[in-house]
C-alpha positions as CSV (number, residue, x, y, z in Angstrom):
1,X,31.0,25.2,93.3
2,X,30.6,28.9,93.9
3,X,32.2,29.8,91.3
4,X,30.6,27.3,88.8
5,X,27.3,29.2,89.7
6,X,28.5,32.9,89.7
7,X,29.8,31.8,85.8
8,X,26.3,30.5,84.9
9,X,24.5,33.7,86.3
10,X,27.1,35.7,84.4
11,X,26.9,33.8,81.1
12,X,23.0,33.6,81.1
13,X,21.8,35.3,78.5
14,X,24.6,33.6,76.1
15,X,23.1,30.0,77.3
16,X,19.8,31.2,77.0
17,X,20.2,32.4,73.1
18,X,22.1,29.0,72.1
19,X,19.1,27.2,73.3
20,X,16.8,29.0,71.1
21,X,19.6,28.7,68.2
22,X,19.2,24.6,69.1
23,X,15.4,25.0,68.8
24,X,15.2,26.9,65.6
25,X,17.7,24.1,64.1
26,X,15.9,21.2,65.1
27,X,12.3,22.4,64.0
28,X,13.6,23.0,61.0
29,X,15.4,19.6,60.8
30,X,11.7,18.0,61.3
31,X,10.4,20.2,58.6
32,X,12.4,19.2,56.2
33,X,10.4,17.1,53.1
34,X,13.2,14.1,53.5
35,X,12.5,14.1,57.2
36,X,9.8,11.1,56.9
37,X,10.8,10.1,54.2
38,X,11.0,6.7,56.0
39,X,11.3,3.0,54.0
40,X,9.0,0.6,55.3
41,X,10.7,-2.9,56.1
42,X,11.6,-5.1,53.2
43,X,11.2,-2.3,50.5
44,X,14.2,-0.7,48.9
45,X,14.3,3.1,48.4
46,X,14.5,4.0,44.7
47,X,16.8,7.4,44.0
48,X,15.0,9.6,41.6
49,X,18.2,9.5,39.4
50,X,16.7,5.9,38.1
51,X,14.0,7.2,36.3
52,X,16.1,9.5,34.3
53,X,17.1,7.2,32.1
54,X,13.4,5.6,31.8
55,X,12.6,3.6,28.3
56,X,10.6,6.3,26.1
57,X,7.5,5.7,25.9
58,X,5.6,3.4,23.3
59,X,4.6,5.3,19.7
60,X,1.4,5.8,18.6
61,X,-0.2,3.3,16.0
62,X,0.8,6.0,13.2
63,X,4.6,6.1,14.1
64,X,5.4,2.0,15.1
65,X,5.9,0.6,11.5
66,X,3.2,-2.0,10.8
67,X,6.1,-4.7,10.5
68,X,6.9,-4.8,14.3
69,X,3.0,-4.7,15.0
70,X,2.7,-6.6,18.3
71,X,1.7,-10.4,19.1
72,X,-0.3,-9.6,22.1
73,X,-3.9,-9.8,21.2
74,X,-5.5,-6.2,21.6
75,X,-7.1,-4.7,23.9
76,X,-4.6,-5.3,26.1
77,X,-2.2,-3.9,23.5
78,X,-5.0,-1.5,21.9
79,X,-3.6,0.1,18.8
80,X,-0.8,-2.0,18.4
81,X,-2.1,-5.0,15.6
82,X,-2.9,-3.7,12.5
83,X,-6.1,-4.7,10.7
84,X,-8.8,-3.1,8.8
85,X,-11.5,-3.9,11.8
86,X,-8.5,-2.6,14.3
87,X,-11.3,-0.4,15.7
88,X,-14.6,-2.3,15.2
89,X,-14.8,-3.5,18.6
90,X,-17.7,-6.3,17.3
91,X,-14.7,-7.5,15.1
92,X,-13.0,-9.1,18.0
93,X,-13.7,-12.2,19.9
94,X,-13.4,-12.8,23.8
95,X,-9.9,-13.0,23.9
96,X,-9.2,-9.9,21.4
97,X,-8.3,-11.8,18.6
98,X,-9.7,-10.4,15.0
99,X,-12.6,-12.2,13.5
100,X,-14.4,-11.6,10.4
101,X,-17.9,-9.0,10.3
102,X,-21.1,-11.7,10.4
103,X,-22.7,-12.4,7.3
104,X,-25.2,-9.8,6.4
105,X,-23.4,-7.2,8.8
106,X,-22.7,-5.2,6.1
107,X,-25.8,-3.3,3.7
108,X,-26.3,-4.9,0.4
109,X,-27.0,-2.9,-2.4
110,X,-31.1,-2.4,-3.0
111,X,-30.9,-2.4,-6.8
112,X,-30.0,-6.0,-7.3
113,X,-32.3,-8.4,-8.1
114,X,-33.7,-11.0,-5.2
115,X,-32.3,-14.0,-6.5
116,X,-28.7,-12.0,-6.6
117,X,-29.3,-11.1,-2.9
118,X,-29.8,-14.5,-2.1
119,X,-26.4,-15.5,-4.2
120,X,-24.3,-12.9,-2.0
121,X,-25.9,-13.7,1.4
122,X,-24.9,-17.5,0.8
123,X,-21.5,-16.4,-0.4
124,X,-21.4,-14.5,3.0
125,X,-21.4,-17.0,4.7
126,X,-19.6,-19.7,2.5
127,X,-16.6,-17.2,3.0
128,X,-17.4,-16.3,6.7
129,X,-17.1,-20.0,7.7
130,X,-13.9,-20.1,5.6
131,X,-12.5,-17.4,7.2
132,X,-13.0,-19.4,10.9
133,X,-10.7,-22.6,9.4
134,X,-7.6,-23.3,10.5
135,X,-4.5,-23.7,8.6
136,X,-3.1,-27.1,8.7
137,X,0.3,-27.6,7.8
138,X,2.1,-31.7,8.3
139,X,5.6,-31.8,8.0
140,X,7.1,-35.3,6.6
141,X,9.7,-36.8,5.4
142,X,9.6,-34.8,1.8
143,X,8.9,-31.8,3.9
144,X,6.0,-29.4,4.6
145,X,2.7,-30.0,3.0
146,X,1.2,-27.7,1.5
147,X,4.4,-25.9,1.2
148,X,2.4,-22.6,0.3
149,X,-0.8,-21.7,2.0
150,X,-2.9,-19.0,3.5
151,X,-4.4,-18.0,6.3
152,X,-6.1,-15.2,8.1
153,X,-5.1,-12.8,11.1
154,X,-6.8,-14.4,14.5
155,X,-7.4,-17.8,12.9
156,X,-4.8,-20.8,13.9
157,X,-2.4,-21.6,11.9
158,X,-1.5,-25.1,13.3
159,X,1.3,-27.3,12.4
160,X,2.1,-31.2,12.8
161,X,5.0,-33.1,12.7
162,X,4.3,-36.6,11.7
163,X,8.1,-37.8,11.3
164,X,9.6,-39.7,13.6
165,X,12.0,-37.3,14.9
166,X,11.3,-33.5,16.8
167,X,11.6,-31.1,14.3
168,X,12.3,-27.1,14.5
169,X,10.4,-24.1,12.8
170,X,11.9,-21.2,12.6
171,X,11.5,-18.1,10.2
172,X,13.7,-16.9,7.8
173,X,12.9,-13.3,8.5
174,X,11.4,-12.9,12.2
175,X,8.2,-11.4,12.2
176,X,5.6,-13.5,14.5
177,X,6.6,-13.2,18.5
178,X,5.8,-16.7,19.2
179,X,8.0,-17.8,16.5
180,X,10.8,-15.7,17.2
181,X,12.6,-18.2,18.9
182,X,12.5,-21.2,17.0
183,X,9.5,-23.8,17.7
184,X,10.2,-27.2,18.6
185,X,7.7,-30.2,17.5
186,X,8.3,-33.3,19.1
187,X,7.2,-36.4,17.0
188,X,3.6,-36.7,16.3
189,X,2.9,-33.6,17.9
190,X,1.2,-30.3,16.9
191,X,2.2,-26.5,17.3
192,X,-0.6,-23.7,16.5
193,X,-0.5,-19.7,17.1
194,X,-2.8,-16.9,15.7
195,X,-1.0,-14.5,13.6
196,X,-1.9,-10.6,14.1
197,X,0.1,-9.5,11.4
198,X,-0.8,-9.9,7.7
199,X,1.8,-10.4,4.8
200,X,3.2,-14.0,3.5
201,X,5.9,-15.1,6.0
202,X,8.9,-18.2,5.0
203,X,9.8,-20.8,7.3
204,X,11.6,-23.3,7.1
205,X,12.9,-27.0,9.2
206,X,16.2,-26.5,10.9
207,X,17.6,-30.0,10.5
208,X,16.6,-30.8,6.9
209,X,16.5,-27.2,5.1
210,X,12.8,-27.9,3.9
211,X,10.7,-24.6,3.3
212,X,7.4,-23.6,4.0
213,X,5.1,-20.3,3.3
214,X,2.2,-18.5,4.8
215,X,0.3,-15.9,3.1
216,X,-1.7,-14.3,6.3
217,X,-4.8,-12.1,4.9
218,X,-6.8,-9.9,7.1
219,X,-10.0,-11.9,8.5
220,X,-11.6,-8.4,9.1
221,X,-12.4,-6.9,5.5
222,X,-15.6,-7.4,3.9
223,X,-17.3,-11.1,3.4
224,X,-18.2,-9.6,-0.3
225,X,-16.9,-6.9,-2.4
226,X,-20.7,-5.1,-2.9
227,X,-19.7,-3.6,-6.0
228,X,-18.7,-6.9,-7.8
229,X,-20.5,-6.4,-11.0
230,X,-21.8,-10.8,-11.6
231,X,-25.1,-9.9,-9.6
């Protein structure tokens, strides 16, 4: 026992620098950035190497071709649809959807007579309320009817199958999300979307090979072409 305590008292100074040594280590040990980096309970810790391979991020409106525009109604996809009124924030109903500028929105020209004024306002509005119609399509026996139609961007296109069997609608080129999959109309049933993107798109019946068209215009452009020269 003595000579446990002479070996202390001669070794001293060595135990007494090892102790600072052990308490250098360990505060740097607790300042180290990783040190509370902690992960709460029923969360998963997420390396940093995941987000090197992140999705690049979405292109601006002038670099996405128009023919992939998106289905999502803006604003919550703002800059993605492509319309003349894209920007016209008074050209857009609750939900985002286009819809065509109010009759007498836009300034007529002051030269023209008052009974041509007249003329364009009601034409205004014969074409505004034309503009809010839907689309009907019925599929039959002998097919889709009308087999060629048009309609406008934000406005339902709606179709019904009045067969007796469920039919399926898909496009020959894809290039509406909500038909990308195919639709499905049960008998007597109906189907509708609103199209954002403008251009004439073919579909067609699965089962019987009949073909339809849709020539989608843009609902925002002007009620009237001012400088139409009958007034």
């Amino acid at each position: 026992m003595q000579s446990l305590k002479n070996f202390v008292k001669r070794n001293a100074p060595v135990f007494f620098l090892g102790l600072i040594v052990l308490l250098v280590f360990v505060a740097i040990i607790l300042s180290s950035p990783g040190a509370n980096n902690s992960v709460p309970a029923g969360f998963k810790k997420v390396e940093e190497s995941v987000f090197d391979n992140r999705e690049p991020t979405e292109p601006t409106p002038e670099e996405k071709p128009t023919e992939y525009a998106s289905q999502t109604p803006s604003p919550e996809s703002k800059g993605k649809p492509y319309f003349y009124g894209e920007y016209n924030p008074s050209l857009r109903d609750k939900d985002g959807y286009p819809t065509p500028p109010l009759p007498g929105a836009a300034p007529l020209p002051a030269s023209i007579s008052k009974e041509a004024l007249i003329n364009m306002k009601n034409m205004a509005t014969e074409v505004y309320q034309g503009r809010l119609q839907p689309t009907s399509i019925v599929f039959t026996e002998n097919g889709f009817s009308p087999t060629d139609t048009s309609g406008y961007t934000g406005t339902p296109i709606i179709w019904t199958n009045k067969t007796a069997k469920e039919i399926k609608i898909v496009e020959t080129v894809p290039t509406h999300e909500a038909l990308k999959n195919g639709v499905v109309i049960k008998a007597g049933a109906t189907f509708s979307f609103r199209p954002l993107k403008t251009g004439t798109f073919t579909y067609l019946e699965s089962t019987s090979g009949k073909y339809g068209s849709v020539n989608v215009l843009d609902v925002t452009t002007p009620l009237i072409d001012e400088t139409v020269d009958n007034f």
